[in-house]
Every structure is written in C-alpha cells, then in structure tokens.
C-alpha positions in Angstrom: 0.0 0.0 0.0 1.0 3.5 -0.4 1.7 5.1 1.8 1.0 2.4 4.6 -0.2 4.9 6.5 -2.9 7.2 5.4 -4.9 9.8 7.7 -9.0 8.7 7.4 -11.2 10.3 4.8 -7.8 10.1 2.2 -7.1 7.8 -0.3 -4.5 5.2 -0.8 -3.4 2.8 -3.8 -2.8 -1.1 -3.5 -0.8 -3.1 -5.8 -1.7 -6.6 -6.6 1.7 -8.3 -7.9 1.7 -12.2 -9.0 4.5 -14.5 -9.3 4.2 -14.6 -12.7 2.5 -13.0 -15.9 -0.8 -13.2 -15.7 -2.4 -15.6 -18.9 -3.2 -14.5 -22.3 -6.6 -12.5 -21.7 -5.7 -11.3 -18.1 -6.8 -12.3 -14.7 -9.4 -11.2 -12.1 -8.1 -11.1 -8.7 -10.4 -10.5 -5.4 -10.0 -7.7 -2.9 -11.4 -7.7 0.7 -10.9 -5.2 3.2 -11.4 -5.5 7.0 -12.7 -3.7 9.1 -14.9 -1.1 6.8 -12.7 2.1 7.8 -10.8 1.5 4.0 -13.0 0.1 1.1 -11.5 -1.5 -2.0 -13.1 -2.6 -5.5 -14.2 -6.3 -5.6 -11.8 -7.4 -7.8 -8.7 -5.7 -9.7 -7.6 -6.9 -13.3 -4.5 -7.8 -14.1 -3.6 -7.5 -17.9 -2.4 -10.7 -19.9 1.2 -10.7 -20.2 1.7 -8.1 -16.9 2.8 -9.5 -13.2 1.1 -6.7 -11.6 -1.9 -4.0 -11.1 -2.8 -1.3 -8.9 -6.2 -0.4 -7.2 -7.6 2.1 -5.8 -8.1 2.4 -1.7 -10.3 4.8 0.1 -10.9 5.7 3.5 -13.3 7.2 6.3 -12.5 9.3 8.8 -11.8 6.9 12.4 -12.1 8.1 16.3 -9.4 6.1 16.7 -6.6 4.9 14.5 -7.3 1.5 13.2 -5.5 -1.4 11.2 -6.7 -2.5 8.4 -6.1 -5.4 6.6 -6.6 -5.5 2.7 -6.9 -9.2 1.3 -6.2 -11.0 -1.9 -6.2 -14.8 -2.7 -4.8 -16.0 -6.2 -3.0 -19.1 -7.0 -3.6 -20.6 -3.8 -1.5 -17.7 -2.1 -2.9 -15.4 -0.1 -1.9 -12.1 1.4 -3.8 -9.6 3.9 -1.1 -6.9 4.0 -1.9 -4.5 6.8 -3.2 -0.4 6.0 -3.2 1.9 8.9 -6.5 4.6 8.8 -5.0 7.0 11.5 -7.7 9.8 13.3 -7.7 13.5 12.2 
C-alpha cells in the first residue's frame, strides 16, 4: 500500500503483484478489506502478459486509528497486507 499509513477520509493505492505473468486474456483477482474504515473494489484486473496491477483504496474518517487489513487470494496464495487509517 501506499503510503502504509494514510490519515482517514484520504485515499491510498494497493498493488496486486503475482508471481508470474498473468495468462493470455488477463486475470481477475479478489479484494477484501477489513474492518470497513478502507474500502477496496471487488476485484482488480491484471492485464495478460503483466505480473502486476494497482487499485484504488479509500478511506473514512476513524475516532481512533485502526489497522486495516486489505486481502487477496490467487493461485492458492494469499496475502492480507496491513493499512493503517490514522484519526484527524
């Protein structure tokens, strides 16, 4: 994520990145996030051909600053790399 730390109502960018190219035609890989203070698109798409793809992240504002853990399961690997949503 970038930045791994991002102040709540702002936006961050993920970055999906297999360990290989992705097949002719591309691949759909699934986003979750958790808890709801950072929201991410269902899936992102990566082109056929590339290794990796970038999404969009965004945020509400928190009382507290809260980790948040954006997951993605492809190939039988999956990651939940942390985000922190810090307060105002």
């Amino acid at each position: 994520m970038t930045p791994a730390t991002v102040r709540g109502g702002a936006a961050a960018t993920g970055t999906v990145t297999l360990h290989g190219a992705a097949p002719a035609g591309g691949v759909s890989v699934p986003l979750t996030s958790s808890p709801a203070a950072a929201g991410v698109p269902a899936t992102v798409d990566v082109p056929g051909g590339a290794m990796r793809a970038t999404f969009a992240i965004t945020t509400k504002p928190v009382a507290k600053n809260t980790h948040v853990s954006i997951g993605t399961s492809y190939g039988g690997v999956s990651k939940a790399p942390p985000l922190l949503v810090s307060r105002p």
